[in-house]
N, CA, C and O atoms as CSV, one atom per row, in Angstrom:
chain,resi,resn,atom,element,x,y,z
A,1,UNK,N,N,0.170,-6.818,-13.313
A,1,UNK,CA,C,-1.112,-6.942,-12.669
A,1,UNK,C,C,-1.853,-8.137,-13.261
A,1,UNK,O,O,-1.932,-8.146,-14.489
A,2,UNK,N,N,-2.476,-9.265,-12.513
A,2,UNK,CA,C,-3.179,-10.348,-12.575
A,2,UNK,C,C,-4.624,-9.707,-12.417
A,2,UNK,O,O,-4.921,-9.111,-11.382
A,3,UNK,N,N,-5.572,-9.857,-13.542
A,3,UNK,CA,C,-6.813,-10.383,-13.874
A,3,UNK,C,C,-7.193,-11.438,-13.948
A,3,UNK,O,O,-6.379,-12.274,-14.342
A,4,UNK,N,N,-8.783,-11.958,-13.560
A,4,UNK,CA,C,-9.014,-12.782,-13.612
A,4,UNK,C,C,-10.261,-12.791,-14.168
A,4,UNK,O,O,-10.878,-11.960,-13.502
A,5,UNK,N,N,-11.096,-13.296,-15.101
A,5,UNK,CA,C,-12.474,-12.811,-15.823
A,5,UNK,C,C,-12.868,-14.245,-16.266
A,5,UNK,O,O,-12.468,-15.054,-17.104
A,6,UNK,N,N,-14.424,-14.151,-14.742
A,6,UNK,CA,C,-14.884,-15.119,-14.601
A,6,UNK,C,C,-16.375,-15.518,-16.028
A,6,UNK,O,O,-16.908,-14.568,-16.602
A,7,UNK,N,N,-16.594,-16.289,-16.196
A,7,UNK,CA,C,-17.553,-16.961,-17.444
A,7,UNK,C,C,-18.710,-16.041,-17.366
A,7,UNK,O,O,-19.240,-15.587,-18.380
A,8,UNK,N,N,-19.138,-15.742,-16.062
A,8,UNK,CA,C,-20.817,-15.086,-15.805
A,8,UNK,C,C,-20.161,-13.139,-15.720
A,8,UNK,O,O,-20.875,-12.285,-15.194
A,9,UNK,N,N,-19.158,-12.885,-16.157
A,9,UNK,CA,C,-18.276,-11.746,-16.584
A,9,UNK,C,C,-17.842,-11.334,-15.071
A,9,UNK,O,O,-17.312,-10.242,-14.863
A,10,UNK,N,N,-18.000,-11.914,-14.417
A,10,UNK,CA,C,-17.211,-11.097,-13.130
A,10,UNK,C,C,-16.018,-11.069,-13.116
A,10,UNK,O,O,-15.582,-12.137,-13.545
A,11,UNK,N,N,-15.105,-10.261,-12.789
A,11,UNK,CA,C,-13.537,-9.701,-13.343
A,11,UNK,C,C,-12.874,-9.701,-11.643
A,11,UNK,O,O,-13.435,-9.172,-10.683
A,12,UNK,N,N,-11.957,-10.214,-11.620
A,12,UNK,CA,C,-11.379,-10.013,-10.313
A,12,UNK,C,C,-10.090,-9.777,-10.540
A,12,UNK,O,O,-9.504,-10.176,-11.546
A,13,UNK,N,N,-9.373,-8.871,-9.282
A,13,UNK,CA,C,-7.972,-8.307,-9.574
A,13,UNK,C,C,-7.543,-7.602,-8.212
A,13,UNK,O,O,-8.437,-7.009,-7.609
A,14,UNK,N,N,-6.625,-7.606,-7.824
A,14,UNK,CA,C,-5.689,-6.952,-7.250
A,14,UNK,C,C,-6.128,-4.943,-7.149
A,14,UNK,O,O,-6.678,-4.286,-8.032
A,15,UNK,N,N,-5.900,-4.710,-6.505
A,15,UNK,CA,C,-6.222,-3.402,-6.595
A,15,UNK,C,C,-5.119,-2.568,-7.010
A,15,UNK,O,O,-4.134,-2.546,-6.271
A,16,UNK,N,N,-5.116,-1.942,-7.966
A,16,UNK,CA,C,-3.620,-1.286,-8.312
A,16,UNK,C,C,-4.570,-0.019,-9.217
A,16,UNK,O,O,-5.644,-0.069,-9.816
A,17,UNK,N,N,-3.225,1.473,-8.875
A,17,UNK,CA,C,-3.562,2.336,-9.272
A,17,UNK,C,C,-3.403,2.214,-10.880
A,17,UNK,O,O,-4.005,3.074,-11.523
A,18,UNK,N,N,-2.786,1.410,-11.483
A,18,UNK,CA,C,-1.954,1.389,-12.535
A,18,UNK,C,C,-3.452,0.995,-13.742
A,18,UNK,O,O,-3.339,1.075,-14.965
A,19,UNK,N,N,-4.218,0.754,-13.317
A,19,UNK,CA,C,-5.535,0.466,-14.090
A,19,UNK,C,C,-6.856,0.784,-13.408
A,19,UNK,O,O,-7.404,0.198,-12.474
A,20,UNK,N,N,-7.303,2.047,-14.225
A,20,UNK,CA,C,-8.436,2.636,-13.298
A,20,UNK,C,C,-9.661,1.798,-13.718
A,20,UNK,O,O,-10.178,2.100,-14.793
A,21,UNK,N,N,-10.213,0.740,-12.976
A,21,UNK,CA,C,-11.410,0.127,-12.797
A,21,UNK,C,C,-12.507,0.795,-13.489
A,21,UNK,O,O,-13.169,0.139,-14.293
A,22,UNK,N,N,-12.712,1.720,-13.326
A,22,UNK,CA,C,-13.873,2.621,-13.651
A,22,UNK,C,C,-14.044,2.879,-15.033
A,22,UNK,O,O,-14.998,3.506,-15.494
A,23,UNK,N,N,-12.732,2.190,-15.964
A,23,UNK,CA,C,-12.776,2.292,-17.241
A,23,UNK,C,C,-13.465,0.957,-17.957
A,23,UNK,O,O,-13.754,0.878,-19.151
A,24,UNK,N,N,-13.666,-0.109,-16.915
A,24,UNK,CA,C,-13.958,-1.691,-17.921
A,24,UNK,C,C,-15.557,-1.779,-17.240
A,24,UNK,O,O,-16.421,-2.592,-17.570
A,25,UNK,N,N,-15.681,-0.676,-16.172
A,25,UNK,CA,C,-17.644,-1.052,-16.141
A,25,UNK,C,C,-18.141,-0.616,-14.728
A,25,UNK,O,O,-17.581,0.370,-14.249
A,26,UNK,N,N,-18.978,-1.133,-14.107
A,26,UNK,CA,C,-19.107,-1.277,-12.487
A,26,UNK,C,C,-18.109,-1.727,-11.723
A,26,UNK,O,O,-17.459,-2.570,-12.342
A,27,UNK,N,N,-17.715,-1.534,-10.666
A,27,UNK,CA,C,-17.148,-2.373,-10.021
A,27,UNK,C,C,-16.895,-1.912,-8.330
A,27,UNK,O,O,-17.040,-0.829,-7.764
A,28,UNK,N,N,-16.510,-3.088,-7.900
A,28,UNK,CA,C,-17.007,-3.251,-6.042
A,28,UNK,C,C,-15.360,-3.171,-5.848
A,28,UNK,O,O,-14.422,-3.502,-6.574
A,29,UNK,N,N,-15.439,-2.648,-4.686
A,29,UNK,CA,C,-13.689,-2.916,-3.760
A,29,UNK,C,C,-14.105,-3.534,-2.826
A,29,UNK,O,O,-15.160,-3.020,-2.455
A,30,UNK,N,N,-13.889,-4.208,-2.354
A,30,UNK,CA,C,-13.574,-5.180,-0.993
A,30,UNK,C,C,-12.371,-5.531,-0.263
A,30,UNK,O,O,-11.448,-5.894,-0.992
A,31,UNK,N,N,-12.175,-5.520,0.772
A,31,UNK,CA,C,-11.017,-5.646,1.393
A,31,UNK,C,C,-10.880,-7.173,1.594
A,31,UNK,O,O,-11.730,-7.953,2.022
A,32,UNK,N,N,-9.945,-7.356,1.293
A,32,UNK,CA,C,-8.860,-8.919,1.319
A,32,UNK,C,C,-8.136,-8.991,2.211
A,32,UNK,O,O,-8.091,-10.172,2.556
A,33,UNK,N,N,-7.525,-8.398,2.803
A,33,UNK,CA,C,-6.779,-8.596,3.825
A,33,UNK,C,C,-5.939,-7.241,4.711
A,33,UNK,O,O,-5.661,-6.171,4.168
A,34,UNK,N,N,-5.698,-7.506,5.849
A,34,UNK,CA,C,-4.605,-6.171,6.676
A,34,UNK,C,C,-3.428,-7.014,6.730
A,34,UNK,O,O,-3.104,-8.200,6.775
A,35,UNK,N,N,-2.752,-5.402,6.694
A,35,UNK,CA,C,-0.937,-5.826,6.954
A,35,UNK,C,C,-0.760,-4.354,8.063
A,35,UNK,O,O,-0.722,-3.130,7.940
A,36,UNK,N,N,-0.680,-5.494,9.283
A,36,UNK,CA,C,-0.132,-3.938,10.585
A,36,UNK,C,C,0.777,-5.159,11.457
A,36,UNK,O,O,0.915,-6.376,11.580
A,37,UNK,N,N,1.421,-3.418,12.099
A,37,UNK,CA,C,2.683,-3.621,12.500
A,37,UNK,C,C,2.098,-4.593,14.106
A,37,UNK,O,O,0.870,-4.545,14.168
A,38,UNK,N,N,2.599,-5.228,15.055
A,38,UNK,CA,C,2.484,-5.429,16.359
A,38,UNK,C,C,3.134,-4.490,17.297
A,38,UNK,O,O,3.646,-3.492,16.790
A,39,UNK,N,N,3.200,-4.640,18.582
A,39,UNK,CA,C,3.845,-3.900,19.731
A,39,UNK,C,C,5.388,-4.023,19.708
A,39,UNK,O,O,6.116,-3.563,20.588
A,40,UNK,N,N,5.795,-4.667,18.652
A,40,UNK,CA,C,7.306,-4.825,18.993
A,40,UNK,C,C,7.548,-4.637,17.153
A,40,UNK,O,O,8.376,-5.431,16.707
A,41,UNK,N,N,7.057,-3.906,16.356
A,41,UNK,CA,C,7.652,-3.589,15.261
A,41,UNK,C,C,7.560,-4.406,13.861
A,41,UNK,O,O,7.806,-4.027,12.716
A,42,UNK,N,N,6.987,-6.042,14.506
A,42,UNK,CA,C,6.439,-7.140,13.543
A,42,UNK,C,C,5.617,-6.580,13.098
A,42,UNK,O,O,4.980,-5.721,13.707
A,43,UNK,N,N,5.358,-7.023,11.570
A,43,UNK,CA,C,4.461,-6.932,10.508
A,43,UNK,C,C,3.865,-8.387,10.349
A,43,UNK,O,O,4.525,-9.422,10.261
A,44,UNK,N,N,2.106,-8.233,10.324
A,44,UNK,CA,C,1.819,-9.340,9.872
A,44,UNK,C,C,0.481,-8.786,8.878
A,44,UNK,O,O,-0.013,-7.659,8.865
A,45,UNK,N,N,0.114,-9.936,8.106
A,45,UNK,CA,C,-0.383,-10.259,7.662
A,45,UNK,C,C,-1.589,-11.300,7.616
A,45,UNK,O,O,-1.520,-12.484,7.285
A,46,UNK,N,N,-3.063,-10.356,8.155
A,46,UNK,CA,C,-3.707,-11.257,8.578
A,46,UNK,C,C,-5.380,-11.428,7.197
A,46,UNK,O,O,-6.132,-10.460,7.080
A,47,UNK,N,N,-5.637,-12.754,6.359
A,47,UNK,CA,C,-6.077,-13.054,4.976
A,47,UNK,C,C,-7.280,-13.504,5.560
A,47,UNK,O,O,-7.863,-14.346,4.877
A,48,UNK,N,N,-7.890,-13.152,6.754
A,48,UNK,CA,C,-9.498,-13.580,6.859
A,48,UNK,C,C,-10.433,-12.860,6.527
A,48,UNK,O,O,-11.538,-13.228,6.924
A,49,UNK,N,N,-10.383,-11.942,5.926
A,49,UNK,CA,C,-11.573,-11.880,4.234
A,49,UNK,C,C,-11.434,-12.879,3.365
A,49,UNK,O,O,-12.344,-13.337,2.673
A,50,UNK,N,N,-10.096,-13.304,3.380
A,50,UNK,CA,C,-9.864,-13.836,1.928
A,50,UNK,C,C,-9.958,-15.282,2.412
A,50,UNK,O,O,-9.308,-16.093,1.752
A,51,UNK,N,N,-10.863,-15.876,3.759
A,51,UNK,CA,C,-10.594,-17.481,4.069
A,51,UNK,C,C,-9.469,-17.719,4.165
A,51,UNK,O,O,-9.327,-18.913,3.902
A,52,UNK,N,N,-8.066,-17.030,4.518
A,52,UNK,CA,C,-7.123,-17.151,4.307
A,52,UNK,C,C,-6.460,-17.190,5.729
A,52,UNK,O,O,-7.152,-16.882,6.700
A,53,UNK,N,N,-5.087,-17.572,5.899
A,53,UNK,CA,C,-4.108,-17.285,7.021
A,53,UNK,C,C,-4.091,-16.625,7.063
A,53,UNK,O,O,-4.640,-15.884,6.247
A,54,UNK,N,N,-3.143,-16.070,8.517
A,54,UNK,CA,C,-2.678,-15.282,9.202
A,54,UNK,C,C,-1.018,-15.276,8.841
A,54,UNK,O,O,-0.778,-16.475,8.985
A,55,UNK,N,N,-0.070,-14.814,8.560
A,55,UNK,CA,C,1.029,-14.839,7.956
A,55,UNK,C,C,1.906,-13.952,8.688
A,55,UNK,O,O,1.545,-12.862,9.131
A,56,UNK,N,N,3.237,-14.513,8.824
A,56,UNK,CA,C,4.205,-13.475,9.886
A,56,UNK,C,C,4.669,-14.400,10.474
A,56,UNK,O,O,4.440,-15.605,10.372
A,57,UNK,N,N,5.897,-13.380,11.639
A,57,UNK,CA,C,5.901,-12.215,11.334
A,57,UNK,C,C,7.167,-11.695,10.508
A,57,UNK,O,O,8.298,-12.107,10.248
A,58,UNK,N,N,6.534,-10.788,10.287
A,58,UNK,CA,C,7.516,-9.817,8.853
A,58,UNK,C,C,8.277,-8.588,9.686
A,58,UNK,O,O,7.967,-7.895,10.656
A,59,UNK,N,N,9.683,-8.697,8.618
A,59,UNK,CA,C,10.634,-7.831,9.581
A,59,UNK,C,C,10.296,-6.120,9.057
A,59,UNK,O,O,10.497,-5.093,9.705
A,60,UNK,N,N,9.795,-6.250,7.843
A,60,UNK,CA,C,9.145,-5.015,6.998
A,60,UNK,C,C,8.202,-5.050,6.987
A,60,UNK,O,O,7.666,-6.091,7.367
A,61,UNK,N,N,7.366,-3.898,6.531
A,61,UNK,CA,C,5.908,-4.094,6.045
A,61,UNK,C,C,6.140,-3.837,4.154
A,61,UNK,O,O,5.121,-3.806,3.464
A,62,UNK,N,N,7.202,-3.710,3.642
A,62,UNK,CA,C,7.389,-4.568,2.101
A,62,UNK,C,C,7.586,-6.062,2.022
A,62,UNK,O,O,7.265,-6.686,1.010
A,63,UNK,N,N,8.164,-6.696,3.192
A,63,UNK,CA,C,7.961,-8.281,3.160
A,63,UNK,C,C,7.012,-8.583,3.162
A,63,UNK,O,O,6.712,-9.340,2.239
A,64,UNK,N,N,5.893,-8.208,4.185
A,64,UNK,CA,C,4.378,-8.073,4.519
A,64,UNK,C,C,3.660,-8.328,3.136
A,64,UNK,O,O,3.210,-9.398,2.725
A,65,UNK,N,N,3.659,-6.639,2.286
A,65,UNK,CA,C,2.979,-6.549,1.352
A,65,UNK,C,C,2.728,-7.842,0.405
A,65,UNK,O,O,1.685,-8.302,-0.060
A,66,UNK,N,N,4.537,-8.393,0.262
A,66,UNK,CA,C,4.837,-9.299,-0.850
A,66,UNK,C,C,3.832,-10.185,-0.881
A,66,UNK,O,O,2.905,-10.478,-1.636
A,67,UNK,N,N,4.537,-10.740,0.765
A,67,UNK,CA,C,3.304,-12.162,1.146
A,67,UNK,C,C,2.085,-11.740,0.875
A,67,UNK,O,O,1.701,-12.348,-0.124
A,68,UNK,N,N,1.583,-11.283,1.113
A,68,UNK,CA,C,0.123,-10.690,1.182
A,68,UNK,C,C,-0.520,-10.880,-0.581
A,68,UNK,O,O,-1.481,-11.563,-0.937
A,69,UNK,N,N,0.425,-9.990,-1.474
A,69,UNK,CA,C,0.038,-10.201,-2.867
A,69,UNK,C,C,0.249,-11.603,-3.749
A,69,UNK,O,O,-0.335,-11.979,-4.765
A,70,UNK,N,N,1.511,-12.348,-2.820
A,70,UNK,CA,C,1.976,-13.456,-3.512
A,70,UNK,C,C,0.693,-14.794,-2.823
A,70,UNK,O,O,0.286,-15.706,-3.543
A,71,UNK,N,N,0.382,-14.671,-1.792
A,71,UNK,CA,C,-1.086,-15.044,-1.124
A,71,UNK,C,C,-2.144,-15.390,-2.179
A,71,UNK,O,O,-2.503,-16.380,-2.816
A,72,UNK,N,N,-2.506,-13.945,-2.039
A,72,UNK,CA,C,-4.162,-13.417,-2.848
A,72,UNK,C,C,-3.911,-13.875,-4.449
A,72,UNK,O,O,-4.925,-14.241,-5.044
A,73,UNK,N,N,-2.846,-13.883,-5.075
A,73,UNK,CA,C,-2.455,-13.915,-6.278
A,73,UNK,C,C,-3.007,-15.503,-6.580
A,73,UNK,O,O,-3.831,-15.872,-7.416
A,74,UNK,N,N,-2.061,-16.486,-5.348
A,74,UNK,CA,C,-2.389,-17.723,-5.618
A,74,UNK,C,C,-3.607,-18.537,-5.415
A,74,UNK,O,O,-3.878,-19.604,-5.966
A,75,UNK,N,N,-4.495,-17.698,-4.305
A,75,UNK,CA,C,-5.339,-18.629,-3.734
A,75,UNK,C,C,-6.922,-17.907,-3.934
A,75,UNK,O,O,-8.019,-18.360,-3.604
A,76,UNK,N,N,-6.616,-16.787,-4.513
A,76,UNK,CA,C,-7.755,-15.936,-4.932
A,76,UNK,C,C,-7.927,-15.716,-5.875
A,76,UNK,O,O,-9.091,-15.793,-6.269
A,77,UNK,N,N,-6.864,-15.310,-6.804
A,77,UNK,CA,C,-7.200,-14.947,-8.352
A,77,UNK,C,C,-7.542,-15.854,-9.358
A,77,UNK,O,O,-7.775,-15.452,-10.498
């Protein structure tokens, strides 16, 4: 899991169960992005919360996810 802990203390991260937030202070969830299927079984990936692309299409929705985290990882965190 990627943290990121900005100078004026704002902390940004990935959402993962694996570290309960609620232990380092306040904190906001916001949504970054959807990953849904289309009419024919494609997965995409669409990053406009995040100012981001639209990404796809994906033959899984674990390809989906990847892009999606390997995305936010680079261009957000």
């Amino acid at each position: 899991m990627k943290i990121r802990v900005y100078p004026e203390g704002i902390i940004r991260a990935l959402h993962d169960d694996r570290l309960n937030l609620a232990d380092i202070g306040r904190f906001r969830v916001a949504r970054a992005s959807w990953v849904e299927p289309d009419s024919q079984g494609h997965w995409w990936v669409d990053l406009d919360n995040s100012r981001g692309p639209i990404l796809g299409p994906f033959s899984t929705r674990a390809e989906a996810l990847k892009a999606e985290v390997d995305w936010l990882e680079r261009h957000r965190l």
